[in-house]
Structures are given as structure tokens and as C-alpha cells.
C-alpha positions in Angstrom: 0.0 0.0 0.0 1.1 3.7 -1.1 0.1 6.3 1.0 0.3 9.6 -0.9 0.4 13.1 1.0 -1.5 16.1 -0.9 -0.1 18.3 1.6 3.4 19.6 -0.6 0.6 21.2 -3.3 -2.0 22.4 -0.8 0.3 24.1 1.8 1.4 27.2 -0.4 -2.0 27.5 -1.5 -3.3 27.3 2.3 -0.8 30.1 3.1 -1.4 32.3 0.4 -5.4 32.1 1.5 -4.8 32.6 5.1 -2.3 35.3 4.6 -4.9 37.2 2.5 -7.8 36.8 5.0 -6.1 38.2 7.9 -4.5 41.4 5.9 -7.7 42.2 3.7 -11.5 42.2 4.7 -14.0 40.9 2.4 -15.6 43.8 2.1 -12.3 45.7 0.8 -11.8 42.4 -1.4 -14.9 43.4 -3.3 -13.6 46.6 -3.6 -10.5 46.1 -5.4 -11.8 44.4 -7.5 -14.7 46.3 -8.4 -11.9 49.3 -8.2 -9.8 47.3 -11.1 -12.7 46.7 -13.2 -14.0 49.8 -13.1 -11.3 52.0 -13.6 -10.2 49.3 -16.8 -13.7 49.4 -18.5 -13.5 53.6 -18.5 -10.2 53.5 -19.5 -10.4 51.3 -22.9 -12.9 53.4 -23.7 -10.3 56.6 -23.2 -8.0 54.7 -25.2 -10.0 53.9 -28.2 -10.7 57.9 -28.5 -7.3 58.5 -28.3 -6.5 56.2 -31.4 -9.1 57.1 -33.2 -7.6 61.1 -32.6 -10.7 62.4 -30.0 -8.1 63.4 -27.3 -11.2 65.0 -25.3 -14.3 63.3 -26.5 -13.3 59.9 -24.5 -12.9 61.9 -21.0 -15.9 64.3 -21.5 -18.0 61.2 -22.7 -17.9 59.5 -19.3 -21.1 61.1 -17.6 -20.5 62.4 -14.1 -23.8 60.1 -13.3 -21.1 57.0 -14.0 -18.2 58.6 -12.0 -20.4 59.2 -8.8 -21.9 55.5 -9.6 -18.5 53.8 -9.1 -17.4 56.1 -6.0 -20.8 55.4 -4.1 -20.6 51.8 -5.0 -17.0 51.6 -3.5 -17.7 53.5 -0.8 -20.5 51.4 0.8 -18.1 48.3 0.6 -14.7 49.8 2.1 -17.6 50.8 5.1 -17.6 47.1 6.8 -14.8 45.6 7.5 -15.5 42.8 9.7 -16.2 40.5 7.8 -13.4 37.8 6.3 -12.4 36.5 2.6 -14.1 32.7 1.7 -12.6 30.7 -0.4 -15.2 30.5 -3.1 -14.2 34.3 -2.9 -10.6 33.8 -4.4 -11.9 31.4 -7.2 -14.9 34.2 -8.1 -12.1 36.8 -7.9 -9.5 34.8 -10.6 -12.1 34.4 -13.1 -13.2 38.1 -12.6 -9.5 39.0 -13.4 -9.3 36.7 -16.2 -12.1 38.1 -17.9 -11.1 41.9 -17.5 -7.6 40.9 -18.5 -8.7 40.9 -22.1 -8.6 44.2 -23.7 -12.4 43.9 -24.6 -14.9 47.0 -22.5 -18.0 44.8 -23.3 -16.1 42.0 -21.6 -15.2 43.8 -18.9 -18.6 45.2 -17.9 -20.1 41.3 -17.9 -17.2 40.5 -15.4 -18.3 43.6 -12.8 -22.0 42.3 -13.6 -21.2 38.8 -12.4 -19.0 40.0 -8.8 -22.3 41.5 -8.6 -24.4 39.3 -8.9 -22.3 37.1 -7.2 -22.4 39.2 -3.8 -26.1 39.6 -4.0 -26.8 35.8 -4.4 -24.0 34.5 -2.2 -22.2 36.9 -0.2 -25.3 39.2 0.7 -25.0 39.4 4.3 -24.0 42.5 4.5 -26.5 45.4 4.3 -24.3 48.3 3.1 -22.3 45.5 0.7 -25.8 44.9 -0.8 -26.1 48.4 -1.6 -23.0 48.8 -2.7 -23.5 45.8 -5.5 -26.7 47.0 -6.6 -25.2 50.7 -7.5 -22.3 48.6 -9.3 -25.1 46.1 -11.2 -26.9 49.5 -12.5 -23.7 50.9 -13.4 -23.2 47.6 -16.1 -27.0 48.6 -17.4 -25.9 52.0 -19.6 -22.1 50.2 -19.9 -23.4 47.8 -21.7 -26.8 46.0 -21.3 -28.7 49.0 -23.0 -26.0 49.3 -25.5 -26.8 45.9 -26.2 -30.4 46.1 -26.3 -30.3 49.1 -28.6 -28.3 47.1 -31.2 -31.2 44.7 -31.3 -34.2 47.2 -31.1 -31.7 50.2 -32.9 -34.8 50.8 -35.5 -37.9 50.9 -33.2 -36.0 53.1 -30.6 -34.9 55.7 -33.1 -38.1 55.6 -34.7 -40.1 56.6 -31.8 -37.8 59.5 -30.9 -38.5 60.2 -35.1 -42.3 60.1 -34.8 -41.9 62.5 -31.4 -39.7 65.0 -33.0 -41.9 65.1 -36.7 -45.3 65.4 -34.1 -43.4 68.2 -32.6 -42.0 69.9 -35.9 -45.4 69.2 -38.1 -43.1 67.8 -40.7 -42.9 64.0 -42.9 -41.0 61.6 -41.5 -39.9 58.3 -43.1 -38.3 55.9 -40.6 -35.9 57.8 -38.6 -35.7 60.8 -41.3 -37.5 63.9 -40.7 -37.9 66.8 -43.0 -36.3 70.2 -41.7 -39.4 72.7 -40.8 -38.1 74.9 -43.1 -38.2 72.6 -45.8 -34.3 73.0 -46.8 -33.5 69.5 -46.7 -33.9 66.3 -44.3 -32.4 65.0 -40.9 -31.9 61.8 -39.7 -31.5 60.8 -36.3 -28.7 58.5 -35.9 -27.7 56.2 -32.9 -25.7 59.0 -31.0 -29.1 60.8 -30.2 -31.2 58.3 -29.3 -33.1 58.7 -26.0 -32.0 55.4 -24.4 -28.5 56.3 -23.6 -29.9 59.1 -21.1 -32.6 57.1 -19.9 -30.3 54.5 -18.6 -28.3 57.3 -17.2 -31.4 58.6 -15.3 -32.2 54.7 -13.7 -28.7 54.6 -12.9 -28.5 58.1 -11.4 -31.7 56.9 -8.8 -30.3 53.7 -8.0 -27.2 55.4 -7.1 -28.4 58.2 -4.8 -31.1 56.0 -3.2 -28.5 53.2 -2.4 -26.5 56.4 -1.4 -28.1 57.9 1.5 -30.2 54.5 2.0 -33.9 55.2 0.8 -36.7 52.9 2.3 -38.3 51.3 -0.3 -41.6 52.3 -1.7 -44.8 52.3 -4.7 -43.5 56.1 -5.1 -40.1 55.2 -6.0 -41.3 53.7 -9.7 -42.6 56.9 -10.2 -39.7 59.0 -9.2 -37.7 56.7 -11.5 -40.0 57.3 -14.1 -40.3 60.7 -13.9 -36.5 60.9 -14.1 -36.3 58.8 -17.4 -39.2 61.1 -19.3 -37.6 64.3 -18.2 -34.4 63.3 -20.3 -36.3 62.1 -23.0 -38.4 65.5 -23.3 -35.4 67.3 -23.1 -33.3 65.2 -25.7 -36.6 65.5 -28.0 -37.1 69.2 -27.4 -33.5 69.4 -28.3 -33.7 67.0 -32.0 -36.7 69.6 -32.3 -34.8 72.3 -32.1 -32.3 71.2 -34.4 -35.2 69.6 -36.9 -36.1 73.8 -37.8 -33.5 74.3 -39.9 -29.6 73.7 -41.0 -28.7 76.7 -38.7 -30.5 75.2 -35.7 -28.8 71.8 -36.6 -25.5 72.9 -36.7 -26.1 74.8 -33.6 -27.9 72.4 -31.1 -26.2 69.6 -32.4 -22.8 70.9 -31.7 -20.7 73.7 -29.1 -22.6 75.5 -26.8 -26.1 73.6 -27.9 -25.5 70.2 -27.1 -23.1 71.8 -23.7 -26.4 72.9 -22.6 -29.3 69.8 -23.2 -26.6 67.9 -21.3 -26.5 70.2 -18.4 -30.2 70.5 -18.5 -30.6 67.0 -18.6 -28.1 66.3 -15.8 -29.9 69.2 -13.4 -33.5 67.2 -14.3 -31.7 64.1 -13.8 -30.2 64.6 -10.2 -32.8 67.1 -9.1 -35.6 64.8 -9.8 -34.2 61.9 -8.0 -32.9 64.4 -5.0 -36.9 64.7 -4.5 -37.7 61.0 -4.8 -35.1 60.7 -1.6 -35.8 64.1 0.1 -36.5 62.6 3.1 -33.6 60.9 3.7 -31.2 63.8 2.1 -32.7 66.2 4.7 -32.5 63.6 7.9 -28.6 64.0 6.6 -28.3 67.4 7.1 
């Protein structure tokens, strides 16, 4: 009879896993990780401006709404740090950083989705960690998932902010081209200006603040979150509108000082709307 010891292989790894759970809390596991993948998903897409020779576009194209999104997220986990590392934690964590080690932002964003859905299936016994994984899960929604569900429905989105814009103007539309009000020519609404992006931007704006300052559930929040999301789409149609009355009002909304201002507009509706959705909480703070 052979008797064969596994301890030589398992030792090292032993070590390495109890070394790591005395010097690091969970919660600050989650963290770093959630740290890495965030800060590697916005800057691919910094990089690929700079290629392509937009040395400003890939910075100002990262909404403050996203920025806040990743520092409240963060925040709420580096809170508790009682808690200690599992081991199903380290094997969750390599495959995050195998998947995030490709240079691919889609890739990326489905690797912070999973860590989160991860801690709110399996490592949810944590309040504040909970709230902190469900800002980080709506950050992945305008990321990627409504990205990806506007490449399926491109045609029926744009369409409907065409048939709101031509309603508004007066003018023909055919798909998502709409005569200028002037009648000097035609305008067509391309991917860039469609609604959705901003409307995931609002749901991800209330999820953040309301994880934030720890709202209390209730029926009124669907329609603060709704209100939210029509506010940006009235404002990004009353903008297309605007720039639907001629080549003049194109060239000006569309671009400079124009598009500098729906976007400002859209953030104050955006944050102000969801502020009053979580008032009572906000004020308690103060």
C-alpha cells in the first residue's frame, strides 16, 4: 500500500489564502476588484478615443452620473470591514481578473455584472455590501446591457424619438428621417441621439443616490424613476426639435454650446428629480 500526502501542493495555497484573510477584509476584497474593473472598462474606452484622434471626447464622454456611480458603489463596501475573505471568494475573484484581462470594455462590464451578482446571491449578508452591488449592477445597465439592447431594437427606438420629433415639428417623417421645418432638406436621427442612452443614465442616477443615502423602499419610488427617465427624453426631444427647424439650428444644437447645454439641462432634471424621490432621507442627513 502507497500512501500519498497532498499536503506539498495544498500548503502554499493554504498560506497564500490565510495570509490574504487576515490582511484584507471581504468587504475591501470586493472593492478592489470592483476598483480594477471599473477604472479598466472607463479607460479602454479613453484609449480607443485616443486612437481614433478624439483626445477630449473619450474623457468628457464619461457622464458624471457614472463617476459618482463607481465612488458610491466603493464607498459602501470599504464601510464594513468585519467581515473575512471565503474561499469561493478567491476562485470568483480569478475568473473576474481573467475576464477583465482581455482588452475587450463589453467583456469587462459582464465580469463587474457577475462579482455582482455574485455578492447579491451568495455573499449578501452585509446590508451596506448589498447596496453597494446594486449601484455597481446598475452601473453595467448604460455600460453595456442598454448598448446591447439598442443594437437589437436600434430601429424601433430611433423611430419613436422620429415620430416624437416630426409630431413636434409638423413635418414628414420616413423611418428615422425627418424633413427640416423649413423645408431646406432632411435630418436623420442617428444612434448617438437616441433617447435610451440618457434614460439609462437617469435609472442609474436613482439607483445610485437612493443606495447612497439609504432610501426605504416604496410604490412612489417607480414613479420618481419614471419621472426621471421622461424628463431626459423630453429634453433630448425638445433638443432634435430644435435642431429639426433648420440647418442653422442643426449645426447649432447639435454641436458647441447647444448640445453643452441639453446635457446640463438633462443632468440638473436628472439629479434634481431623483434628490426629491429621496428628500427625506437627504434632509435627515443634514
Amino acid at each position: 500500500m502507497t500512501v500519498t500526502s497532498t499536503e506539498p501542493t495544498t500548503a502554499p495555497t493554504r498560506s497564500l489564502f490565510l495570509t490574504l484573510r487576515r490582511s484584507l477584509p471581504r468587504d475591501e476584497f470586493f472593492a478592489a476588484l470592483y476598483i480594477v474593473g471599473c477604472a479598466n472598462g472607463l479607460g479602454l474606452n479613453i484609449i480607443r478615443s485616443l486612437i481614433s484622434g478624439d483626445w477630449t471626447g473619450g474623457v468628457q464622454n464619461i457622464s458624471a452620473i457614472v463617476l459618482f456611480a463607481c465612488f458610491a458603489g466603493v464607498a459602501l463596501l470599504l464601510r464594513d470591514k468585519s467581515d473575512e475573505i471565503r474561499p469561493i471568494d478567491l476562485g470568483v475573484g480569478v475568473v473576474f481578473l481573467a475576464l477583465i484581462i482581455f482588452p475587450v470594455t463589453e467583456l469587462n462590464w459582464v465580469a463587474v455584472t457577475g462579482l455582482s451578482f455574485y455578492i447579491l446571491l451568495f455573499a449578501n449578508d452585509g446590508s451596506v455590501r448589498r447596496r453597494g452591488a446594486l449601484i455597481l449592477l446598475a452601473l453595467t445597465v448604460p455600460m453595456i446591457w442598454s448598448k446591447l439592447l439598442f443594437s437589437f431594437f436600434a430601429k424601433i427606438f430611433l423611430e419613436i424619438d422620429a415620430s416624437l420629433v416630426g409630431w413636434l415639428l409638423g413635418t414628414a417623417r420616413t423611418g428615422n428621417i425627418i424633413g427640416f421645418a423649413d423645408g431646406s432638406g432632411n435630418m436623420v436621427i442617428l444612434p448617438a441621439c437616441s433617447s435610451l442612452a440618457n434614460v439609462s443614465l437617469a435609472f442609474l442616477c436613482w439607483v445610485s443616490v437612493a443606495e447612497w443615502v439609504g432610501h426605504q423602499r416604496s410604490r412612489q419610488d417607480i414613479f420618481w424613476c419614471l419621472l426621471a427617465c421622461a424628463s431626459v427624453v423630453a429634453v433630448n426631444v425638445a433638443r432634435i426639435s430644435l435642431m429639426g427647424l433648420s440647418h442653422w439650428h442643426y449645426l447649432t444644437f447639435h454641436y458647441g454650446w447647444g448640445a453643452t447645454a441639453a446635457n446640463t439641462i438633462t443632468l440638473a432634471l436628472t439629479v434634481g428629480i431623483t434628490l426629491l424621490g429621496v428628500r427625506r432621507e437627504v434632509f435627515s442627513r443634514a
